[in-house]
LUMFI-114909 format. One record per residue (C-alpha): residue number from 1; residue in one letter; chain; x, y, z. Coordinates in pm, whole numbers. Layout:
REC   num   residu   chaine       c1       c2       c3
REC   NUM        A        A        X        Y        Z
...
REM end
This chain:
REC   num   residu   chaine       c1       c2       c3
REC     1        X        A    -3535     7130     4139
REC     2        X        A    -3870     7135     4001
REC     3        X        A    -3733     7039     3656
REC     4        X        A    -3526     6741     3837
REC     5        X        A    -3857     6558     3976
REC     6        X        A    -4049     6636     3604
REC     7        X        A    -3817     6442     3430
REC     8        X        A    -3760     6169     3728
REC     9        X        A    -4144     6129     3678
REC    10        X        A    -4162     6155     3310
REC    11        X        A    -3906     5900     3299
REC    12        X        A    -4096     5687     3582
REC    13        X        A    -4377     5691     3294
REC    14        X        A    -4154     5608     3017
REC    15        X        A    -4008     5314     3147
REC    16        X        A    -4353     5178     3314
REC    17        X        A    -4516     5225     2998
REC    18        X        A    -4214     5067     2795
REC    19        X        A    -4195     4807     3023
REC    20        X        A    -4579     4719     3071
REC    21        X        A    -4597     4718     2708
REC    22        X        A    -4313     4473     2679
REC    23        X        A    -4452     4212     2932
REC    24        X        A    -4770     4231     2732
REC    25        X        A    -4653     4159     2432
REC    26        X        A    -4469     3895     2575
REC    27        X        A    -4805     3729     2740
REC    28        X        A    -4928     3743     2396
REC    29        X        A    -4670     3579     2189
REC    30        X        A    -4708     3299     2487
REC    31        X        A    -5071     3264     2443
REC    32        X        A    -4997     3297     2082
REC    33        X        A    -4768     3025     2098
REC    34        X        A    -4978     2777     2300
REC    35        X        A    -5287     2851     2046
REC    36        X        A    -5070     2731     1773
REC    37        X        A    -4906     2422     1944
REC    38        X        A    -5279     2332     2045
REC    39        X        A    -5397     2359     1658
REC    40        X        A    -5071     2156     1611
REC    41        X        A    -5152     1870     1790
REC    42        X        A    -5571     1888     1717
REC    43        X        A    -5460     1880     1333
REC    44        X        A    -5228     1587     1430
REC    45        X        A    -5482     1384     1619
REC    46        X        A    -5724     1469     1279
REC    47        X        A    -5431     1308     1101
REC    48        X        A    -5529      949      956
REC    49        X        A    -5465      691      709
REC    50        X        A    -5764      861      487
REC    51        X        A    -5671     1249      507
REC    52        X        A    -5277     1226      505
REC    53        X        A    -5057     1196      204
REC    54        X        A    -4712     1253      344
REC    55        X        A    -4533      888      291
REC    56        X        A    -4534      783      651
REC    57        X        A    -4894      770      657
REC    58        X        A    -4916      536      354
REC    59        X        A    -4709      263      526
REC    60        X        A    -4929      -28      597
REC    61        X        A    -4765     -193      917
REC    62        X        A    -4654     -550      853
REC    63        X        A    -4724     -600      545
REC    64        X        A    -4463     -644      266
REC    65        X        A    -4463     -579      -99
REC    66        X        A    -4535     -748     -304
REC    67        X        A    -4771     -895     -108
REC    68        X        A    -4751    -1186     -294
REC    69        X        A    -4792    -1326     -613
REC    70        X        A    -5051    -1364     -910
REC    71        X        A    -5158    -1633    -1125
REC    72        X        A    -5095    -1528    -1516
REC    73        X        A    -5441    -1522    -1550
REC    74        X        A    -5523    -1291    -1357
REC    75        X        A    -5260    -1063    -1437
REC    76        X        A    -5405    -1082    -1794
REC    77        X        A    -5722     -998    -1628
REC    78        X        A    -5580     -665    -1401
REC    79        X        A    -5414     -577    -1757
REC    80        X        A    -5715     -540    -1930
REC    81        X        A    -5915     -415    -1672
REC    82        X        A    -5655      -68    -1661
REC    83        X        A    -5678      -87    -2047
REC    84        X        A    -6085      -44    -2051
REC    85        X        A    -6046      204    -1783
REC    86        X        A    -5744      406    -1961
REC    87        X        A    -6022      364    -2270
REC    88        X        A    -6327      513    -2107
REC    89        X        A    -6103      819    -1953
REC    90        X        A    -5960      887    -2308
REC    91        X        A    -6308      903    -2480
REC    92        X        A    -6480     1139    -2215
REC    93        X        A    -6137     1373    -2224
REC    94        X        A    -6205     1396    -2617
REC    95        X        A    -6526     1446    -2594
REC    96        X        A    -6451     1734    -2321
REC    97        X        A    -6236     1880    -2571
REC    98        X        A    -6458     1832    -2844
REC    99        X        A    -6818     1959    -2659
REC   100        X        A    -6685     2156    -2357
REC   101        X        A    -6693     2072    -1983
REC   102        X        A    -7004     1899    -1986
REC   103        X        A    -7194     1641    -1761
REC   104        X        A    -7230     1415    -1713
REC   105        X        A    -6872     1376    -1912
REC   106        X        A    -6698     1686    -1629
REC   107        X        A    -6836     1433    -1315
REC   108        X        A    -6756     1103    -1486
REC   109        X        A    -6402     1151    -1643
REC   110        X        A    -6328     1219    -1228
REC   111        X        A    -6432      866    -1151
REC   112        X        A    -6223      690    -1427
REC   113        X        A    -5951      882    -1256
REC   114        X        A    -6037      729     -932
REC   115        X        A    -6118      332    -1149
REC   116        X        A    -5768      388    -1274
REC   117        X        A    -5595      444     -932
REC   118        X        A    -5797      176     -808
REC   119        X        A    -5641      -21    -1040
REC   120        X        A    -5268      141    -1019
REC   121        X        A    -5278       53     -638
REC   122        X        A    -5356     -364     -717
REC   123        X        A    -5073     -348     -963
REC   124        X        A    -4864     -145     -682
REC   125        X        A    -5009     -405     -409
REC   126        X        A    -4846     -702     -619
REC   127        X        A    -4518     -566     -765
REC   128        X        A    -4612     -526    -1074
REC   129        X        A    -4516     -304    -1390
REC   130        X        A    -4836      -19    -1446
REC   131        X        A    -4940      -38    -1791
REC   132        X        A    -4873      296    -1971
REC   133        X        A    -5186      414    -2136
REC   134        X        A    -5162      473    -2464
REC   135        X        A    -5547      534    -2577
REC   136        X        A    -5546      941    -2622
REC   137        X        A    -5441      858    -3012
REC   138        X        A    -5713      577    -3069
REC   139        X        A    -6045      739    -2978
REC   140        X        A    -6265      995    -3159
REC   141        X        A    -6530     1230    -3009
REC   142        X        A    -6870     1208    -3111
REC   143        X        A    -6972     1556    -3304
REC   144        X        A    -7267     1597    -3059
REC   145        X        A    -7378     1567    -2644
REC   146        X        A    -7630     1341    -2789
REC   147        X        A    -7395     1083    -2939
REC   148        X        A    -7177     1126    -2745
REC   149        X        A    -7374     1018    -2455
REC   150        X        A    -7467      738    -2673
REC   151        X        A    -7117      635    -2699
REC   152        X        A    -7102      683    -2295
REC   153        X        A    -7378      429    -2309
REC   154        X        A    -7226      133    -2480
REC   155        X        A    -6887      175    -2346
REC   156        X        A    -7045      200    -1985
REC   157        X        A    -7244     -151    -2113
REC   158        X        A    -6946     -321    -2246
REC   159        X        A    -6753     -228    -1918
REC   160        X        A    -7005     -402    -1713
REC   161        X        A    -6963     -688    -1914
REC   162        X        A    -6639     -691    -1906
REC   163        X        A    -6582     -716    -1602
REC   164        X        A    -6941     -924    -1543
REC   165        X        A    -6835    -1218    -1788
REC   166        X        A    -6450    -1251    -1820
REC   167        X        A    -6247    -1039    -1569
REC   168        X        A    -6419    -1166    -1206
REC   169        X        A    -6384    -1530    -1320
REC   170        X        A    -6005    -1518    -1444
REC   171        X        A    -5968    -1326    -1065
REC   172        X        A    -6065    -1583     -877
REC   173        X        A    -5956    -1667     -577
REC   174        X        A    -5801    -1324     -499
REC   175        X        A    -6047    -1188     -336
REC   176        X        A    -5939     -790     -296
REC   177        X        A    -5902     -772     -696
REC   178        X        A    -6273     -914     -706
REC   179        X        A    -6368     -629     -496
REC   180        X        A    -6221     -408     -682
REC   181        X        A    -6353     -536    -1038
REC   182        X        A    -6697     -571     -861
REC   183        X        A    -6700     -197     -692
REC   184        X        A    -6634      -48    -1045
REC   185        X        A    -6861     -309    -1213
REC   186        X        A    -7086     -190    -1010
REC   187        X        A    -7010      191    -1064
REC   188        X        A    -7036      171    -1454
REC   189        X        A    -7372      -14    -1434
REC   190        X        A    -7567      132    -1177
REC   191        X        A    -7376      501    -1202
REC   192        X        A    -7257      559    -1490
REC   193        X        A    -7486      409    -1704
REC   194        X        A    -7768      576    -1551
REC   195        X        A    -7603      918    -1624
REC   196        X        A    -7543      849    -1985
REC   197        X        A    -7877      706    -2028
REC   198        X        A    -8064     1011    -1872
REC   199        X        A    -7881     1284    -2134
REC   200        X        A    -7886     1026    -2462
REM end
């Protein structure tokens, strides 16, 4: 009889123990699950047109492509603009090669990257063909940091100029090229420049 009641309570104990562990575990996963669909929706609401790449949040709304069209001129002018940009990133990645990952050549070869998509998206914008660059086959590296940055120099001159004395005039009257050609205008003189200047 004795034995009869032991077991009745062990099993009691068992099955509380089993069970209360069960419901637990449960309450967790449920908490669990409400912590996630929180982060969910706080990473969706952190979700913009800046910080997401997935191809719905590139979609401008009401706005068709090509957005419209360009005068030959100043297609000329977005050609060469990519051109000197796909020039100025294949110097700095020989000289990389050449000298090593050093500045300002490591920091500045990351904002041709950025001139060239700059570019890429004006030729997207207006439905046109992207240049392919062809300039890793028609630039040397200079043997030293020294000439090389002296090389940085007159390319980052002759960029300014560029755009400065030929490329803003044959883009006028568009004015989000000009803004473009002006922001990395801009960027070469008063960035760039400065860079090369302080480590010729």
């Amino acid at each position: 009889m004795n034995k009869k009641i032991i077991l009745i309570i062990v099993a009691v104990l068992v099955v509380g123990i089993v069970g209360g562990y069960a419901l637990a575990l449960s309450q967790k996963n449920n908490l669990s699950g409400k912590v996630q669909d929180q982060e969910v929706i706080a990473q969706k609401q952190n979700i913009n047109k800046a910080n997401c790449l997935a191809d719905e949040c590139l979609a401008v709304n009401d706005l068709e492509y090509p957005a419209g069209s360009l005068s030959s001129e100043a297609k000329e002018a977005l050609v060469e603009a990519i051109n000197d940009e796909y020039k100025a990133h294949a110097l700095y990645e020989k000289t990389i090669a050449k000298l090593g990952l050093v500045r300002p050549f490591s920091m500045i070869i990351r904002a041709e990257e950025q001139h060239i998509a700059s570019h890429k998206s004006l030729f997207d914008k207006y439905g046109l063909e992207i240049p392919a660059d062809n300039w890793a086959g028609k630039v040397s590296a200079e043997s030293t940091l020294q000439q090389a940055c002296g090389a940085g120099v007159e390319a980052e001159i002759a960029n300014a100029k560029l755009y400065r004395e030929k490329l803003l005039p044959m883009a006028e009257g568009y004015e989000d090229i000009q803004a473009v050609f002006t922001n990395l205008m801009n960027a070469s003189e008063q960035k760039h420049l400065v860079a090369f200047e302080r480590c010729n």
